[in-house]
C-alpha positions as CSV (number, residue, x, y, z in Angstrom):
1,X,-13.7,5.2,-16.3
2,X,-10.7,6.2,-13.9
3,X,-7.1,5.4,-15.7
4,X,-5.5,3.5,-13.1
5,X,-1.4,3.6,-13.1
6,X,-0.6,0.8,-11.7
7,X,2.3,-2.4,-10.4
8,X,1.7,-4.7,-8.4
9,X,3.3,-3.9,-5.0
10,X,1.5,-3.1,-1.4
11,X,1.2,0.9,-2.6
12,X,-0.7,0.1,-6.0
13,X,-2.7,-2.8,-3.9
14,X,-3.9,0.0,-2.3
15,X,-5.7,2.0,-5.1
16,X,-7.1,-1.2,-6.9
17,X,-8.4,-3.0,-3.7
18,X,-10.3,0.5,-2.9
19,X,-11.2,0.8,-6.8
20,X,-12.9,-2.9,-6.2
21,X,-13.7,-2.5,-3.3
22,X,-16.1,0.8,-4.3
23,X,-17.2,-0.7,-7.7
24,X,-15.4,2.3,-9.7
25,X,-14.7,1.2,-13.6
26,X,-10.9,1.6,-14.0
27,X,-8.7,0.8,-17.2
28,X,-5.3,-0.3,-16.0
29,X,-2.0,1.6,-17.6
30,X,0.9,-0.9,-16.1
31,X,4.1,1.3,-14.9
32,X,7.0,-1.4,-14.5
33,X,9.0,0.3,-11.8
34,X,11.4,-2.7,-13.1
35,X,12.2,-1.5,-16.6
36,X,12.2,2.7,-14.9
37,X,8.6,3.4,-16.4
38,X,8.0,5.4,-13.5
39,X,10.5,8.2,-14.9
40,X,8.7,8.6,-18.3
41,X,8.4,12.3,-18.7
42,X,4.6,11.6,-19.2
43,X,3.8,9.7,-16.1
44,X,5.9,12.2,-13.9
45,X,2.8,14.9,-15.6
46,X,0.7,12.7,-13.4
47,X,3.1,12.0,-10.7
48,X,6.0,14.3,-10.3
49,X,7.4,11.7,-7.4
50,X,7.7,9.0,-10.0
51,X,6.1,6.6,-7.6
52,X,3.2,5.0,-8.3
53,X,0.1,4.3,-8.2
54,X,-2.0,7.2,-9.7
55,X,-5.3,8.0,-11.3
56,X,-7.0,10.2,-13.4
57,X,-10.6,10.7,-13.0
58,X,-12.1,11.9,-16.2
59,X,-15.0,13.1,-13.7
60,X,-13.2,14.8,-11.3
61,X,-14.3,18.0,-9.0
62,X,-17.1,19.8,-11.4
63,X,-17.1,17.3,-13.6
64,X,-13.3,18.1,-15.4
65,X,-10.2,15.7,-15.3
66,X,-8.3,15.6,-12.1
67,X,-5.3,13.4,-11.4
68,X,-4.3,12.3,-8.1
69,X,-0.7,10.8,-7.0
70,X,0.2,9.8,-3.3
71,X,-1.6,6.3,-2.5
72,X,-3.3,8.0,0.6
73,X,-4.8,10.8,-1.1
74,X,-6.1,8.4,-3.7
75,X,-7.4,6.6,-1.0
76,X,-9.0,9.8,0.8
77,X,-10.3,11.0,-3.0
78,X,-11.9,7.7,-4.0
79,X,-13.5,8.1,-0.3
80,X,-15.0,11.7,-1.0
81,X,-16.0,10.9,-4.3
82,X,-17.9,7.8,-3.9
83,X,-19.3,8.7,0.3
84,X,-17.6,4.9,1.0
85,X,-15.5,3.5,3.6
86,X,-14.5,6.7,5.5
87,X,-17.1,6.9,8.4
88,X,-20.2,8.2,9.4
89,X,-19.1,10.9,11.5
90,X,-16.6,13.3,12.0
91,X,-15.3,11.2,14.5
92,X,-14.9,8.0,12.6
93,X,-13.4,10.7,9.7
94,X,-10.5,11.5,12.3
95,X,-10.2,8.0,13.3
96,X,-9.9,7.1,10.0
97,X,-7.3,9.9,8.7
98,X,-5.2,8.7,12.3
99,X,-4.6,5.4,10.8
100,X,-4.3,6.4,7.9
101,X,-1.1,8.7,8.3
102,X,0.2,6.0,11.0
103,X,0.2,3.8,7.8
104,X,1.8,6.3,5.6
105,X,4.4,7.6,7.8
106,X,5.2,4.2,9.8
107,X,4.4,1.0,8.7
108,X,4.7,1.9,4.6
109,X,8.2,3.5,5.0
110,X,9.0,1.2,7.6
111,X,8.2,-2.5,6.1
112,X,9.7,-1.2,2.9
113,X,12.9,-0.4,4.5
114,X,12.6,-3.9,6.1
115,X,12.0,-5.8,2.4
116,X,15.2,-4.1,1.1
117,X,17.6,-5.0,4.1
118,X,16.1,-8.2,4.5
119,X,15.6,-9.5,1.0
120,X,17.3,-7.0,-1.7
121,X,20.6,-5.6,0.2
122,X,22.4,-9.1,0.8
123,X,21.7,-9.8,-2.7
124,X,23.3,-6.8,-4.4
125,X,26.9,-6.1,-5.9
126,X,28.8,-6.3,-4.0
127,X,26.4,-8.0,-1.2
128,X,25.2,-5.2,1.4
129,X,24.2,-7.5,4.5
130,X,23.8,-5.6,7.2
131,X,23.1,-6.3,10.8
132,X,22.1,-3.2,12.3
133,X,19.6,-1.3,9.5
134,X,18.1,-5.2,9.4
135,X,17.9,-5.6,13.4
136,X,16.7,-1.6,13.3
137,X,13.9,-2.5,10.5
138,X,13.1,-5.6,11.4
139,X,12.2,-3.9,15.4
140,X,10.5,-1.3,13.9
141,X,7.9,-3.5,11.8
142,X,7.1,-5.5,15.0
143,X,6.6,-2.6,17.1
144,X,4.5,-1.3,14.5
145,X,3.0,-4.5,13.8
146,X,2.3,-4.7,18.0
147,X,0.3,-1.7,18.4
148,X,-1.6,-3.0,15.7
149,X,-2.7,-5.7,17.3
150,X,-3.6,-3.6,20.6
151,X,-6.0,-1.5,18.7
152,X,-7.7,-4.5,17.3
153,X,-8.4,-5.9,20.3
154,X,-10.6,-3.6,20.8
155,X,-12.1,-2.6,17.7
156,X,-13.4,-4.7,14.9
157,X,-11.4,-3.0,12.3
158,X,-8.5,-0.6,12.7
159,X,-10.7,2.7,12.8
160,X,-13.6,1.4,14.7
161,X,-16.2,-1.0,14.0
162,X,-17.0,-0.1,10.2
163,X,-14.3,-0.8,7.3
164,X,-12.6,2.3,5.9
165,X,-9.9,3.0,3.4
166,X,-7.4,3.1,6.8
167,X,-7.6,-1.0,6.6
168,X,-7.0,-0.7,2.9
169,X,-3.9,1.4,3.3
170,X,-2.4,-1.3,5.6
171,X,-3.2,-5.0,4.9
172,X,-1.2,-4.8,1.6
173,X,2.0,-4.3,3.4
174,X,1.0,-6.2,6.8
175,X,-0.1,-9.1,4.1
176,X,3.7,-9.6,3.3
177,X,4.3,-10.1,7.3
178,X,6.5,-13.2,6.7
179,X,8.6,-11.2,4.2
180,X,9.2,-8.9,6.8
181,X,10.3,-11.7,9.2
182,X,7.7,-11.5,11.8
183,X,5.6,-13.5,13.8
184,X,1.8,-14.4,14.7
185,X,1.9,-15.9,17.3
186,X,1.7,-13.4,20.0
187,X,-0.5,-11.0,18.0
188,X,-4.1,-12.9,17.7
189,X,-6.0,-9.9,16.9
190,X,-3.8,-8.8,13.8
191,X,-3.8,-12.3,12.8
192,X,-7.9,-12.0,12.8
193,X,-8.1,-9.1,10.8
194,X,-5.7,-10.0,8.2
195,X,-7.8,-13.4,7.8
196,X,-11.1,-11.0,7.7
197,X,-9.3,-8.5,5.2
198,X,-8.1,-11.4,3.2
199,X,-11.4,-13.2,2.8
200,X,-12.9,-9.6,1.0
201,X,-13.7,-10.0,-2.7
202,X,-12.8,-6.5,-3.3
203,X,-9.5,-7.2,-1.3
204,X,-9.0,-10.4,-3.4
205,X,-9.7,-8.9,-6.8
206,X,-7.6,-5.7,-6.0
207,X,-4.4,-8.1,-4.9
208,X,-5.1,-10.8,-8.0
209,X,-4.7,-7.4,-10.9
210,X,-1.4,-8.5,-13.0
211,X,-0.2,-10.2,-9.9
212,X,1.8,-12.6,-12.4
213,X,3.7,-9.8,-13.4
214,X,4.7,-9.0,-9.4
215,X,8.7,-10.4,-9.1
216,X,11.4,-9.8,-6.9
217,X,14.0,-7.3,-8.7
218,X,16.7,-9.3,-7.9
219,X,18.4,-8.6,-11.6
220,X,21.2,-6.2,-11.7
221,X,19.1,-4.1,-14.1
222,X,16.1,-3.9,-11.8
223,X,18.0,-3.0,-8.7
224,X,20.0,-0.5,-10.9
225,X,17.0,1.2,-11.6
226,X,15.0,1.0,-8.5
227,X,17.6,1.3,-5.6
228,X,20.7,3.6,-7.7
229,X,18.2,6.4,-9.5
């Protein structure tokens, strides 16, 4: 059974959705990046970034213990281990592994930067509500969000026409689109995959995992600890 270290935000979506999605056993161990569980000297053994989520695969490489931080290269371990969701060929493999670091490097950072200017900023103390980094993000995100849609007009799912652990590694953050105030309207094949993604079991189990514990750090103590440390 993989230990699973988990909150429920678009990163630790990631690892439970492809958990589900693979039928891997997993025991959840709840990091509340609230309360600052993510700096406990013994999670940062596991995950030296104090970010989560993590794992720990008691059957790792040769059959000993192997943890694995980063959301991606959970994603592209899970994929290895189990043969699922990463292609056929070497050519899907690439495919996959492009949209994957797109998703890592653009729309993760990117949306994220988006949620705090747009949501969290205006709402600390003193207020930070700022024009240009919420203008800058918000761009950024739709841009993002609009070559999206381009590749999906052609393909079925982002990497080609099979699913892989690059739609995975997105739909959690494009899920909160309305968060990150954009619109539909003018992207009909993003719209189609997120209703596709969406109507996945694995994709629904993944999200629903302690989803009443997901809230919106608007305390002074939460913001101290996740935007000051």
């Amino acid at each position: 059974m993989i230990d699973l270290y988990f909150w429920p935000t678009p990163n630790g979506w990631k690892a439970s959705i492809a958990l589900e999605e693979m039928g891997l056993p997993y025991k959840t161990h709840l990091i509340n990046i609230g309360k600052g569980d993510q700096f406990d000297p013994e999670f940062l053994k596991i995950s030296p970034n104090n970010r989560m989520p993590a794992i720990v695969d008691p059957d790792g490489p040769d059959g000993a213990p192997v943890s694995v931080f980063e959301s991606g290269a959970i994603l592209m371990y899970l994929a290895r281990k189990t043969g699922c969701f990463y292609g056929a060929s070497e050519r899907d493999r690439i495919a996959v592994e492009e949209w994957l670091m797109w998703q890592m490097g653009g729309v993760g950072p990117m949306a994220g930067q988006a949620h705090h200017f747009l949501k969290y900023a205006p709402q600390l103390d003193p207020p930070q509500d700022l024009p240009y980094p919420k203008d800058r993000y918000r761009s950024e995100v739709g841009r993002l969000y609009g070559v999206l849609d381009r590749r999906l007009a052609e393909n079925e799912y982002v990497a080609g026409d099979f699913y892989s652990i690059a739609d995975i590694s997105i739909w959690g953050w494009a899920s909160l689109w309305e968060g990150q105030q954009q619109v539909l309207e003018d992207k009909p094949h993003f719209t189609r995959w997120l209703d596709m993604m969406s109507a996945r079991p694995g994709v629904q189990a993944g999200r629903a995992l302690h989803a009443d514990l997901r809230g919106d750090h608007r305390d002074q103590k939460s913001q101290g600890v996740l935007f000051k440390r």
